[in-house]
N, C-alpha and C positions, 0 to 999 in steps of 0.2 A: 395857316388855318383860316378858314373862313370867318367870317364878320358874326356869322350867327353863333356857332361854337364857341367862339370865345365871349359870346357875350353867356350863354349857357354854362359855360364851363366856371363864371365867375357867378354865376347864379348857386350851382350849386356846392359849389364850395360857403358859401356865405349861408346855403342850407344845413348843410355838413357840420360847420363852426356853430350853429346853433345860433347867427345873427338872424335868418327868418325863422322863428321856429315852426314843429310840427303845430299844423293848425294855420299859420300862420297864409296873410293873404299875399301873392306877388303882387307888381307894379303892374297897373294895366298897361297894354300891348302900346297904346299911345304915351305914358308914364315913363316906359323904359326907353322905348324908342327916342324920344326927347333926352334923358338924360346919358344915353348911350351918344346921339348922336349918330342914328340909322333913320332908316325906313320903316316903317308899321309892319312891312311883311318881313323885313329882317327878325325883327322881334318877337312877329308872330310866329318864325320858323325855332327860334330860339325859343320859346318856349315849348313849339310843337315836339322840342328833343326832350325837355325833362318829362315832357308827357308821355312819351312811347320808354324813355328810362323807368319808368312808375315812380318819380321822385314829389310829382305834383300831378293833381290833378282838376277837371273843370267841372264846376258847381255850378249847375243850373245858368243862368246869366248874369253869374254875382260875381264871376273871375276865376283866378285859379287860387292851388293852396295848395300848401306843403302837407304830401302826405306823412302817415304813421310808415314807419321803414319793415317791410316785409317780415315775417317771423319765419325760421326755417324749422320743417320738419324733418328728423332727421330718420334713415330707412334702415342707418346699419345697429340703430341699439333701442332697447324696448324704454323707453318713461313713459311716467304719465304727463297729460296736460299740463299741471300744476310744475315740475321739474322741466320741462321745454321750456316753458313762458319762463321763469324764475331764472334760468340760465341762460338767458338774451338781455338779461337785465330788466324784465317789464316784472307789472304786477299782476298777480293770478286772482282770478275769485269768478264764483259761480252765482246763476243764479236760477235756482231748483225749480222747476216744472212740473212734473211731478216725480212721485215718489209712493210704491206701493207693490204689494208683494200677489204674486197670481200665476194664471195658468200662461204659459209664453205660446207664441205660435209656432207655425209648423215650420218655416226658415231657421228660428232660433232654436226648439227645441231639438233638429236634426244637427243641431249644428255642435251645440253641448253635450246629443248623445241623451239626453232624459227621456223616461217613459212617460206615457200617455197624464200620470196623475201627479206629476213633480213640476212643482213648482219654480219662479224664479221672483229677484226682485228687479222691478222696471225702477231705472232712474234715469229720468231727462231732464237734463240741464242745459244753458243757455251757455256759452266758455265765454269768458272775459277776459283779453288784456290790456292794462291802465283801464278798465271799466269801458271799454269796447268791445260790442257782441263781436265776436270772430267764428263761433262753430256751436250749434246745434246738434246734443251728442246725449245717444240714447243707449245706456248701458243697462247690459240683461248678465244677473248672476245667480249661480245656482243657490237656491236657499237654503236647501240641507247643508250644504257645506257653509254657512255664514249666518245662522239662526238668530233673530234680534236686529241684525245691520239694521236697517230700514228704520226701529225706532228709538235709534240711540243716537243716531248721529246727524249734524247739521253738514251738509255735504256743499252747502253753501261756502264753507271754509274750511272745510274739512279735505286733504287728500284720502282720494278712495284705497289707490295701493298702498299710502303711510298705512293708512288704520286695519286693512285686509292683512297685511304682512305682521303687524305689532296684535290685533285682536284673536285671529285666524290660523297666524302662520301660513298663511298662503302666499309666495312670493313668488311673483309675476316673473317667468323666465324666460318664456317663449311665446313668440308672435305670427301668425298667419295674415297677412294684408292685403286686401284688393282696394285696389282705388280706379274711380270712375268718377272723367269731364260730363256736367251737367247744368242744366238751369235750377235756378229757383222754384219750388212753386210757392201760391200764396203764405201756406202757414210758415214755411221755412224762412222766405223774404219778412216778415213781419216781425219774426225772434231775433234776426239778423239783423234787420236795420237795414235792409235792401231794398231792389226795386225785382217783381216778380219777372223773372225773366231771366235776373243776371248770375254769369254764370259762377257755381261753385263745385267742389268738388269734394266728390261722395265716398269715403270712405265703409269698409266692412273690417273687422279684426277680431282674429278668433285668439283669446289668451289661454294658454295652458301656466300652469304650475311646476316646480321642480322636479316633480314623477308625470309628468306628462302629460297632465287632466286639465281638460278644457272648463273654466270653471268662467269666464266673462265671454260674451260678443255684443257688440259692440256696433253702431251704426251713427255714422255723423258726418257733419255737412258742414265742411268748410267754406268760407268766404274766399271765392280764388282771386281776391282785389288785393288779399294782406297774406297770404299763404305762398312760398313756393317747398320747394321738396326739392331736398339733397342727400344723395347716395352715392355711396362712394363705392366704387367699381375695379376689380383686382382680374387681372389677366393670369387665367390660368396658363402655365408652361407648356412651349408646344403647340399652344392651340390658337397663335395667332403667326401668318406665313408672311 
């Protein structure tokens, strides 16, 4: 094994073990190099691997540093935010944007199926986990079917599908999903914690209910620095030679 990989390879196991933590700064390239007992560009290649790994990353001209470990979203079953984050072990919590009940446009209201004078509630939130912005998520619900939501509830800590299913009896069964690689723009970069430009990935989701009714959609922008997506995929018989 090469001189760099094995100096990598003890890097991040030492990240793994939680002796550097997240957050945490690596040895400068001169630092490791010295106590390795390499070359500067040894070291620099040795890091350059936990950087394309996305284990660490470089900060301005302050060094590098042990990132937060990717959060997975998952394609073959419907949760909400609040049940993904919580079952990776992180902490969930919001923070509300806004919050108010009105006429939707013409993407959403084509999308839930409402006539021209139905309304919905707009709820944009900031997603947090361990209290890091990660996504940008702007959900539209029909009002008639959820009358009062909007002035009862602190959705800052509140799960939206706990209280819809428990207030409602609406219980979130099925899911329609597109997703789309994009940039930031300014507002998105700013709620996020980003730089305008980088890139994230843009979500649409239409939810129906246990009779079929489209009653959420759904629009949000993930951070593609802390997000990957995994789907698990089954070979139909016959259909592969």
């Amino acid at each position: 094994m090469p001189q760099y990989q094995k100096i990598s390879t003890e890097l991040e196991i030492r990240i793994r073990n939680g002796e550097i933590p997240i957050g945490g700064r690596l040895q400068s390239e001169r630092d490791l190099a010295e106590a390795a007992g390499v070359s500067r560009m040894t070291a620099r290649r040795a890091i350059h691997e936990l950087v394309a790994k996305g284990v660490v990353e470089a900060r301005g001209g302050s060094g590098h540093y042990v990132r937060n470990a990717q959060i997975q979203q998952q394609l073959t079953s419907l949760t909400s935010f609040t049940e993904e984050i919580e079952s990776q072990g992180r902490k969930s919590s919001s923070l509300v944007v806004v919050s108010e009940t009105g006429r939707p446009d013409h993407e959403v209201r084509a999308a839930l199926e409402l006539g021209e004078d139905e309304e919905v509630h707009r709820l944009v939130r900031v997603r947090l986990a361990d209290a890091e912005p990660v996504a940008l998520e702007t959900t539209f619900l029909v009002a008639s079917a959820m009358p009062g939501l909007i002035d009862v509830i602190d959705f800052s800590v509140t799960s939206l599908y706990r209280h819809i299913s428990e207030a409602y009896g609406i219980v979130p069964t099925r899911a329609e999903q597109r997703l789309k690689a994009t940039l930031a723009d300014r507002k998105t970069a700013t709620h996020l914690q980003i730089g305008v430009g980088d890139p994230i990935l843009n979500i649409r989701r239409l939810t129906r209910d246990a009779n079929g009714v489209a009653f959420e959609y759904v629009r949000s922008s993930y951070r593609a620095d802390l997000f990957e997506i995994k789907a698990e995929l089954n070979v139909t018989p016959g259909k592969i030679e």
